[in-house]
Structures are given as structure tokens and as C-alpha cells.
N, C-alpha and C positions, 0 to 999 in steps of 0.2 A: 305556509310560512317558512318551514326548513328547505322545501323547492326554492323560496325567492332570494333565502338564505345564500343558500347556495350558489345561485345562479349570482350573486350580486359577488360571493369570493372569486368563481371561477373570472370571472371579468373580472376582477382587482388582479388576479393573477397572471391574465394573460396580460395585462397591460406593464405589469413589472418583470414578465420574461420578455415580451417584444419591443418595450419602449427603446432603449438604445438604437436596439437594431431601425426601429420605421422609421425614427428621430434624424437618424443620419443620411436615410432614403430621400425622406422626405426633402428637407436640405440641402441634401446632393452634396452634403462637406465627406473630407476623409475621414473614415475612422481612427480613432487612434486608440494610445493606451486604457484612458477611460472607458473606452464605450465595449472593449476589450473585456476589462475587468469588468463593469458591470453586466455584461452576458455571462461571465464567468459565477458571478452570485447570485446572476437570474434560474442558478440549475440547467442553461441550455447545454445541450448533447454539444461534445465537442466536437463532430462533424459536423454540425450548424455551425457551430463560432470558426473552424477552420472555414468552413465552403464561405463563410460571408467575408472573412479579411479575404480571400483569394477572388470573390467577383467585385469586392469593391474598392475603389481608390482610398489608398491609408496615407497616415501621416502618422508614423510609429516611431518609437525615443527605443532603440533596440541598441542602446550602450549597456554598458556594465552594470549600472544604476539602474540602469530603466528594465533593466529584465531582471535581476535583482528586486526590483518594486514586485513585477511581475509574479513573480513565483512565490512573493509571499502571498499575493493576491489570491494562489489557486490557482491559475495560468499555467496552462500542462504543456510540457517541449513539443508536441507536436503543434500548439497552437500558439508557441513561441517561433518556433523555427517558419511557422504561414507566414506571422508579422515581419518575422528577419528577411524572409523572401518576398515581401511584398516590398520591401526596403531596397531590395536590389543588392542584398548582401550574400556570401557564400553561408547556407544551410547545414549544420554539423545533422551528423547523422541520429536518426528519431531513434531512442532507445527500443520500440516496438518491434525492430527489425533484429532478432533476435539469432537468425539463422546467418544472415554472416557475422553478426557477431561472436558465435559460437566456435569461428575457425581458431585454433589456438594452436602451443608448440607443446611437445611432454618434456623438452629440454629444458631443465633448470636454467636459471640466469644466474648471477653473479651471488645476488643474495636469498637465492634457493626457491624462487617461485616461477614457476611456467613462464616461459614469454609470450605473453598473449598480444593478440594483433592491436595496434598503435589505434584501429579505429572502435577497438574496446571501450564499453561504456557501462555496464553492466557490473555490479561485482560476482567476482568468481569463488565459488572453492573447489581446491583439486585433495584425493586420496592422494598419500606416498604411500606407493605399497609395492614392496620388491625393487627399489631403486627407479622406478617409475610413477608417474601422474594421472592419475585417472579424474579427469571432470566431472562433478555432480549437478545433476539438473537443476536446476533453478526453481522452486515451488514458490509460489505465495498464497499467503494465507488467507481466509475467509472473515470476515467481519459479520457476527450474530449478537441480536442484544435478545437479553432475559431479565427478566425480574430477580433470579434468584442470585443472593447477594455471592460475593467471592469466597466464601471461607474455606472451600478447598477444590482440591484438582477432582475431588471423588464427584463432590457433590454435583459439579457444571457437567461431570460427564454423565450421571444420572436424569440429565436436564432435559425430556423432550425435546423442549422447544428449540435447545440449542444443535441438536442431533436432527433436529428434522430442517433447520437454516442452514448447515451445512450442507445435506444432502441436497438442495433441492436448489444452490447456490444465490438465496438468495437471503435479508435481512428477514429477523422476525416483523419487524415493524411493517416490512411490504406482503411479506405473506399475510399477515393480519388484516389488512386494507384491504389486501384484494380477497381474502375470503367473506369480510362483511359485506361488498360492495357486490359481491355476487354477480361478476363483470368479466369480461374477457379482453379487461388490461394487460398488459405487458407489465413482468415485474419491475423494468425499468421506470415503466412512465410511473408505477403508481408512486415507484417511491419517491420519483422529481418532482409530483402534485405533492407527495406529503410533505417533501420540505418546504414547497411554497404554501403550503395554506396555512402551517403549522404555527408559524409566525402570526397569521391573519387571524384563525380562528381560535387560537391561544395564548397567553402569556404564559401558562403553566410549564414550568419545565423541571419534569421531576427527574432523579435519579436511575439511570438503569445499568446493566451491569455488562459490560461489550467483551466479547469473545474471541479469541484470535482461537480459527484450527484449520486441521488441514483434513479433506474430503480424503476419504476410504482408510479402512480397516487396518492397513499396512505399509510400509514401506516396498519400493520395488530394489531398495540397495541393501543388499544382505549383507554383513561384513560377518569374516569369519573368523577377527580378532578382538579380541576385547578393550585394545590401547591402539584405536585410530588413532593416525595424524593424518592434521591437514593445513593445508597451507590456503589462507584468503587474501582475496586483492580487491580491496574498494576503493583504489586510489585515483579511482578517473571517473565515479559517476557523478553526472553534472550537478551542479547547485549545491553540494555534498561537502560539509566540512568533514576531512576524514578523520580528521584526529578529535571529533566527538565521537567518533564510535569504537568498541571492540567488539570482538569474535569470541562468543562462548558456547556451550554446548548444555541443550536444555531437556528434558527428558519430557517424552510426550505421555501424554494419557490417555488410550483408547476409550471410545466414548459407544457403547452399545452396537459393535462392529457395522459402525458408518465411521466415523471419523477417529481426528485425534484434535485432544486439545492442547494449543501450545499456552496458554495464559488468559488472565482478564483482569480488569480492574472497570472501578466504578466513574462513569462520566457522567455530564447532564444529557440528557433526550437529544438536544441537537449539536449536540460536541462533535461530531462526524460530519454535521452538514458546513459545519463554521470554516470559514478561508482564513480567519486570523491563527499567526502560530500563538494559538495561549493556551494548547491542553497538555499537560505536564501527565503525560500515558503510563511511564513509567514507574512516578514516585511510588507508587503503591500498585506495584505489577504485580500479582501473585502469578507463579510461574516453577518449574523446579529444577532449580540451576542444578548444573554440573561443574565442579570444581577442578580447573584445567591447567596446566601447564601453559604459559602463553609467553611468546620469544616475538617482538616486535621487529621486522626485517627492514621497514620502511615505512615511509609516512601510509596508513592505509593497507601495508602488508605486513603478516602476522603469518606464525607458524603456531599451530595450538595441537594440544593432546589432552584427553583427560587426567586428570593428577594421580586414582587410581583406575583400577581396573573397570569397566563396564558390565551391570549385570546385562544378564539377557532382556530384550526390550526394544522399545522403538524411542528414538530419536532424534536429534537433529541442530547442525550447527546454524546459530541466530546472529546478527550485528546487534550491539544494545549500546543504548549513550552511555559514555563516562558517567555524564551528569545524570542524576535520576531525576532532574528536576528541568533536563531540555524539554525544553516545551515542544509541540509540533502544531501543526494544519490538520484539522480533520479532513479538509478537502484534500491534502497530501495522501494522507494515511488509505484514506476510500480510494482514492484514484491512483494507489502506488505509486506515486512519483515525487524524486528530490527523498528528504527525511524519512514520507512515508513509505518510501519504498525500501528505505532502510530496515524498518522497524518490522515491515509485513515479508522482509524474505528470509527463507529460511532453504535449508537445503536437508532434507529428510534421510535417516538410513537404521536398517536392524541391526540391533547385536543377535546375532543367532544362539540358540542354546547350544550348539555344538561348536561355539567359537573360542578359541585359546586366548 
């Protein structure tokens, strides 16, 4: 009975990740926005949904609004940018390309920030240190859920579960699947089966407690002062209001020398899988701010420093909304892009104990 069970979800499910796509085969019409967004909440791998608007004749609304709709939908720029080129329109550059985006100037500009190249997409933060700009790498963070509720930075780092999802880069929820299932899935697929069946074979949707960290023990940015400055620019990532966000500095918490925890707070089970923006991540973010000096240069660029001194420790500057009540995508948030990529970057560094 749990075989025919089962055999009867697997088939509901492949019929709601390939319907759009056979629908439109079959028919021989174009694809358009719809059929677009519904691969997008069917859980298909975004090189599926790119490779099919680029072999198939589309009929895409890739105006202002229509990508706009887009991208609330969960619609990632790379599978924006297939549609705008299958339009026959010029393709802005996919933020994935990271390595020319990376060329920048250490000359200040006029309102004291780097001049980074015009095909900049990315936000930045740079060190000022000795009259000069030094670049910090760009980390993002990992998404882990556990049971064990928020009530402090000690407890989530005391957390197995959360220290062995970090390490192993992948969700507790897919490590769990794939250890009962006792199968040689791919973390990926188990966990696109988990969110399609989740819906099918439950309405339950309990509470669990979602982790933001970053893999290994350390920073690789040593600083050997106690009162960094830095200067950030998020004023050119796409779909990105920038004056919802600022630049503060949040103190991490090593977590059983595998990671660092940067926060958590409590969502529903499928709050990460959801393409609607309605998960308000922040209102009750436990996390541990740093209290900064912050000097706004321009819409999206900010010059910050901590208000005092820095104990020795590891840390790292974060974007966070004004509002603690902006809502986001969980499909943003998982797939770092637009909001979520806001939320999930962070740029990591030590206060050394021998630092002034």
C-alpha cells in the first residue's frame, strides 16, 4: 500500500514539474510568462527552465512590469535575461559572472567610494586603511533548519544539526531524506522532491527554526585594528530597492570549529520553498548587532565604522532592511537573488588579539 502510495505521488509530481513545459510542446505555441513562472514553482533546475525558453519559440512581456511580475514570481536574472534574449532584446550582464565584475578602481570618487566598473552589479565593501581601498570577498551564507528554538547565539551553536548542515552544505531537511531513504540521491534532487511532495503528502506545516552561517572555523581577513572602516555600495543590484537597506556590523559565533553563526529566526516548514514575497525574516531576527557609526554618501552608499572599539573575535559586515517588517521570497532568499541576496551577503573578517 505505501509502494502504490507512493508511486501514485511520484506521478502527481512529475505531472506538476512537466506540465507547462509538455503543454507548450505539445501545442507547438510560445512560451511565455506563465508557463515561465510555473516551471519556476514546479522546483525545476534553472538550467532546465533556461535550456527550454532558449530551444523554444517564446512570446515574453520582458517590460518593466512584466519582469517586475517576474521576479516576484522567483524568476532568477539568468532565466530573465534567456527570456529578454529570446525577445530579441540587448541581455544586461548575469550577476554569476563575478570575475569581471570584480575589476574595480582603489581611487576614491567624489563622495569617497571606489569607482567600480559601470558593469558593476554586485554590492561591494571595501577596507580604508592607510589612505587606501582594499576589496573584501563577497561570502554568502548558508541556510540550515533545526528544531531547536532561537533563544540564543550559544545555544544554535551548540546544535549538531546545525554544524553538521553547514558543513556538509547542505539543508537539514535534505540530509534527513536522504539518510532515511538510504539512496544515492543527490542533495539537490532530494530536496526539489521534498518540496514537491510536501504539499501532496501534507498539509502539516509546523514551525522550524532557519540558520543563517558561514562554513569554517575563521575568517581569512585578519584586521589588525580594532576601529575598521568601510565603505559599501549597493546601489546598482538589480530589482534592489536600495534605500530598504543598510550596512551594519554583526558579531559571529563560532559554532564547534566548523562554522559561524550569523542569526536565525523562526519560519513555517515551507517558508524557503514559497515564491511569494510574505516572509518578514527579519522581524524577530536574533543576531548580535554591532553598534556603528554610519555616514550615508549616497543613495545605496554608506561609509560605516563601529561606534566603539572591537573586541577580539570574528565578524562581519551585513545589509539589513530599514523595515524589520520587509517582507522577502523564500525562493529569493535560497537562491540569493534580488532581496535575497541582500539578506544572505555578508563579507566576513577577524579582529585579531593583537590588534590596536
Amino acid at each position: 500500500m505505501r509502494q502504490r502510495n507512493l508511486r501514485v505521488a511520484i506521478s502527481l509530481g512529475l505531472s506538476l514539474l512537466l506540465g507547462p513545459f509538455l503543454f507548450a510542446q505539445q501545442t507547438d505555441r510560445p512560451l511565455t510568462n506563465g508557463d515561465v513562472i510555473n516551471m519556476v514553482r514546479s522546483k525545476l533546475p534553472e538550467s532546465v527552465i533556461v535550456g527550454a525558453i532558449q530551444s523554444h519559440p517564446g512570446k515574453f512581456d520582458t517590460s518593466t512590469s512584466g519582469l517586475i511580475t517576474l521576479h516576484k514570481a522567483g524568476v532568477t536574472e539568468n532565466e530573465m535575461n534567456a527570456m529578454v534574449a529570446a525577445s530579441g532584446k540587448a541581455v544586461p550582464r548575469a550577476s554569476g559572472h563575478r570575475a569581471a565584475d570584480a575589476s574595480v578602481s582603489s581611487t576614491p570618487t567624489a563622495v569617497g567610494a571606489p569607482a567600480t566598473s559601470s558593469k558593476s552589479r554586485m554590492p561591494k565593501v571595501y577596507l580604508q586603511q592607510s589612505g587606501a581601498m582594499q576589496e573584501l570577498p563577497l561570502e554568502k551564507t548558508q541556510l540550515a533548519e533545526t528544531k531547536t528554538k532561537p533563544s540564543s547565539m550559544k545555544s544554535l551553536a551548540g546544535d549538531s544539526v546545525v554544524t553538521q548542515a553547514m558543513t556538509t552544505g547542505v539543508s537539514t531537511a535534505t540530509y534527513s531524506a536522504a539518510s532515511h531513504m538510504s539512496s544515492g540521491i543527490g542533495g539537490s534532487s532530494v530536496q526539489q522532491a521534498g518540496g514537491i511532495f510536501s504539499g501532496i503528502m501534507s498539509h502539516r506545516k509546523p514551525t522550524v527554526t532557519y540558520v543563517w552561517g558561514v562554513p569554517g572555523p575563521a575568517s581569512g581577513n585578519v584586521f589588525q585594528t580594532v576601529s575598521p572602516t568601510f565603505t559599501v555600495d549597493f546601489s546598482r543590484v538589480p530589482t534592489v530597492v536600495a534605500g530598504d537597506y543598510e550596512p551594519t556590523i554583526v558579531k559571529l559565533t563560532p559554532a564547534q570549529n566548523t562554522c559561524r553563526i550569523v542569526g536565525a529566526t523562526e519560519g513555517k516548514e515551507d517558508a524557503r520553498s514559497s515564491p511569494a514575497a510574505d516572509w518578514q525574516i527579519y522581524s524577530k531576527f536574533l543576531e548580535e548587532r554591532v553598534a556603528v557609526k554610519s555616514e550615508k554618501l549616497d543613495a545605496g552608499k554608506y561609509k560605516i565604522s563601529p561606534a566603539t572599539e572591537l573586541l577580539s573575535g570574528e565578524y562581519a559586515v551585513v545589509l539589513r532592511p530599514i523595515s524589520r517588517s520587509k517582507p522577502f521570497s523564500g525562493g529569493d532568499v535560497v537562491r540569493a537573488q534580488g532581496d535575497g541576496l541582500m539578506f544572505d551577503a555578508l563579507w566576513t573578517f577577524k579582529i585579531a588579539d593583537s590588534a590596536e
